[in-house]
PAPA-861527 format. One record per residue (C-alpha): residue number from 0; residue in one letter; chain; x, y, z. Coordinates in Angstrom, 3 decimals. Layout:
BEGIN
(node NUM a A (X Y Z))
...
***
This chain:
BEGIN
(node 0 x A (-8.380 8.872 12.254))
(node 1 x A (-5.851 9.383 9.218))
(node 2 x A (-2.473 10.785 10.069))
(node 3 x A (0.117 12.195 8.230))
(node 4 x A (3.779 12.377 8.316))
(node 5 x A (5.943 14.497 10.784))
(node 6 x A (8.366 15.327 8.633))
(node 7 x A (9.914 13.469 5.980))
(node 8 x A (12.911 15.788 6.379))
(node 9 x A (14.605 14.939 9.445))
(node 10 x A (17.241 13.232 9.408))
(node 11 x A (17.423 9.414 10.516))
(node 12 x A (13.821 9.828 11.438))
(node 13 x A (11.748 6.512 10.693))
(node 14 x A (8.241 7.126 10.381))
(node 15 x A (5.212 4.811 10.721))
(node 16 x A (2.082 6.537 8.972))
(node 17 x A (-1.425 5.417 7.406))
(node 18 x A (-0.859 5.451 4.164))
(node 19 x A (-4.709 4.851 3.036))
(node 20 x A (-7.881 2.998 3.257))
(node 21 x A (-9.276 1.373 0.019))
(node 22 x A (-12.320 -0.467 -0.694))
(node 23 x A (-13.198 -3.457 -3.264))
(node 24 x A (-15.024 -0.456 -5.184))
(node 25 x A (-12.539 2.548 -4.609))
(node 26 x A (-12.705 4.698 -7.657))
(node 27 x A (-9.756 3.212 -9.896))
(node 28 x A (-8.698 0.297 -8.239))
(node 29 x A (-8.744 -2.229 -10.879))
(node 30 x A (-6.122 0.065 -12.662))
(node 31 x A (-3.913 1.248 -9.514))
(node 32 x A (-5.555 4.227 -7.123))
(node 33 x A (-3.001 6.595 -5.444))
(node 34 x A (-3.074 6.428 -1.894))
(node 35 x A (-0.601 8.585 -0.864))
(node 36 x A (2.474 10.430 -2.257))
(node 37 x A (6.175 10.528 -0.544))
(node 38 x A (9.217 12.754 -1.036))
(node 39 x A (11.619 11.507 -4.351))
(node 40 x A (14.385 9.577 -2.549))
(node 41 x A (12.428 8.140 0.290))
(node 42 x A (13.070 4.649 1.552))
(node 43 x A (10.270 2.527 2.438))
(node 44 x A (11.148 -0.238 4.769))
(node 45 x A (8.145 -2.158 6.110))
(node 46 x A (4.435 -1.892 4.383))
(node 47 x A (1.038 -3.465 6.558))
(node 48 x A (-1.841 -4.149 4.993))
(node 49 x A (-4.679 -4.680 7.558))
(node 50 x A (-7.577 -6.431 5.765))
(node 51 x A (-10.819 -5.157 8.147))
(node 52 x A (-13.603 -6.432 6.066))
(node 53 x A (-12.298 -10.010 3.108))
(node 54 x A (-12.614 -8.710 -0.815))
(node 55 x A (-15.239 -11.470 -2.060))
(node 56 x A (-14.689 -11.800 -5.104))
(node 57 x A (-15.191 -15.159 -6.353))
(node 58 x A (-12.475 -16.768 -7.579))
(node 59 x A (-9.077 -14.706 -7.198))
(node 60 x A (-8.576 -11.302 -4.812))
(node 61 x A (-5.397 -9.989 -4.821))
(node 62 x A (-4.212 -7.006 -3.244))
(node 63 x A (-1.141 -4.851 -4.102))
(node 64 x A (0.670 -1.687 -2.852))
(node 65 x A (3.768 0.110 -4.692))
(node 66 x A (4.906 2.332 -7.220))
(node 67 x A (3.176 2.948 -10.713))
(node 68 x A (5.231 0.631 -12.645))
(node 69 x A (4.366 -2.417 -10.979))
(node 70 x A (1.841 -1.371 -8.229))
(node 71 x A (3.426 -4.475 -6.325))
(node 72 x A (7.333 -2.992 -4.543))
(node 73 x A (5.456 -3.189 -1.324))
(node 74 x A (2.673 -5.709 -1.049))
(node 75 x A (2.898 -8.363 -4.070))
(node 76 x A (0.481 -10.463 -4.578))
(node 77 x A (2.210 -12.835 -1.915))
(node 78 x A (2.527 -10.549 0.689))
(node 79 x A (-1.637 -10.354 0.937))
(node 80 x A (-4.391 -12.483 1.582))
(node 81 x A (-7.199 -10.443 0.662))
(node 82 x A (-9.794 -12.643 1.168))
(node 83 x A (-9.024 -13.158 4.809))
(node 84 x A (-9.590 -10.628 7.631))
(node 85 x A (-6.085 -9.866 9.097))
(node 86 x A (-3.083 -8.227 9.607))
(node 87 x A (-0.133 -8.816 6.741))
(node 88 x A (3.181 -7.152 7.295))
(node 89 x A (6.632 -7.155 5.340))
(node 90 x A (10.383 -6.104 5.802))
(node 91 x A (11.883 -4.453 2.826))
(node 92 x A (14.075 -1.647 1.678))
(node 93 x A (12.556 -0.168 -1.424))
(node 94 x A (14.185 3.647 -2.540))
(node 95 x A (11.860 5.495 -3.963))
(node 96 x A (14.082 7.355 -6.420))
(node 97 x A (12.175 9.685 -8.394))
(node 98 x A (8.668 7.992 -7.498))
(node 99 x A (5.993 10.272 -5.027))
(node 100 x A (2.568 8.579 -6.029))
(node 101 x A (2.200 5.082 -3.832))
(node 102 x A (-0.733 2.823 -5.572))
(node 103 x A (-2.745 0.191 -4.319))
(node 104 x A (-4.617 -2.146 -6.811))
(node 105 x A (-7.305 -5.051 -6.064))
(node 106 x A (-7.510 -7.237 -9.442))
(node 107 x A (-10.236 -10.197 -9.263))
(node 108 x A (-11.938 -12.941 -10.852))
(node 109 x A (-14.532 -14.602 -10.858))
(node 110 x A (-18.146 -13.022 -9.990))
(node 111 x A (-17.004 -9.445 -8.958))
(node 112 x A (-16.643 -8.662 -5.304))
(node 113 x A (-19.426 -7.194 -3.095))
(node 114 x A (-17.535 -6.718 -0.075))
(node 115 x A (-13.483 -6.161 1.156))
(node 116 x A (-11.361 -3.125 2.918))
(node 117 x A (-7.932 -2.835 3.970))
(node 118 x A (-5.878 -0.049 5.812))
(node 119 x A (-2.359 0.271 4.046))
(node 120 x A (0.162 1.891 6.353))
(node 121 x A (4.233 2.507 5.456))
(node 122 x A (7.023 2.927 7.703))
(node 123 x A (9.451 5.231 5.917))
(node 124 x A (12.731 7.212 5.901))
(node 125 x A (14.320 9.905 3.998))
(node 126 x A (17.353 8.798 1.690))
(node 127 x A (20.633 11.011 2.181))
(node 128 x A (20.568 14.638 0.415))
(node 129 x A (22.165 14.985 -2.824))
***
């Protein structure tokens, strides 16, 4: 079951929410895929990555989660073994600024992969008003 957040706009609240599901074949991945979008000025402050079914690809699979730019403020390539079933979690504190859309991108190489899904959830909170 996907959920969605409360409400973004309480104050000091610190939401934990599933951000998405993607799939070695979600449409766009190899470019970035949105996943979700958050409020401008959110903070996010720990991203999990829960790897259900390995990405096969052959040679390289990396997963990534963040903003547009660099698809990669949350999960970097680091952060994520793709290949292996489990459960990768990390600390940060990442405004958002002006940024809604949160990506997720899957790059390979090698013989493409056949196989490979992850959950992505956030925990978030909203920055102070302006």
């Amino acid at each position: 079951m996907k959920l969605y957040p409360y409400d973004f706009g309480a104050c000091g609240m610190v939401q934990m929410f599933h951000a998405g599901t993607v799939n070695y074949n979600t449409e766009g991945i190899g470019e970035g895929a949105v996943i979700c979008r958050i409020p401008k000025g959110t903070f996010v402050t720990r991203a999990i990555a829960v790897v259900k079914t390995a990405f096969n690809a052959a040679t390289t699979n990396v997963l990534t989660v963040g903003f547009k730019d660099g698809k990669n403020e949350f999960l970097a390539s680091s952060d994520v073994t793709a290949g292996t079933v489990g459960i990768y979690k990390k600390e940060l504190f990442v405004e958002g600024g002006s940024n809604t859309e949160v990506y997720a991108q899957f790059t390979q190489t090698g013989t493409a992969a056949t196989a490979g899904s992850a959950e992505i959830y956030l925990e978030v909170v909203p920055g102070p008003e302006a």
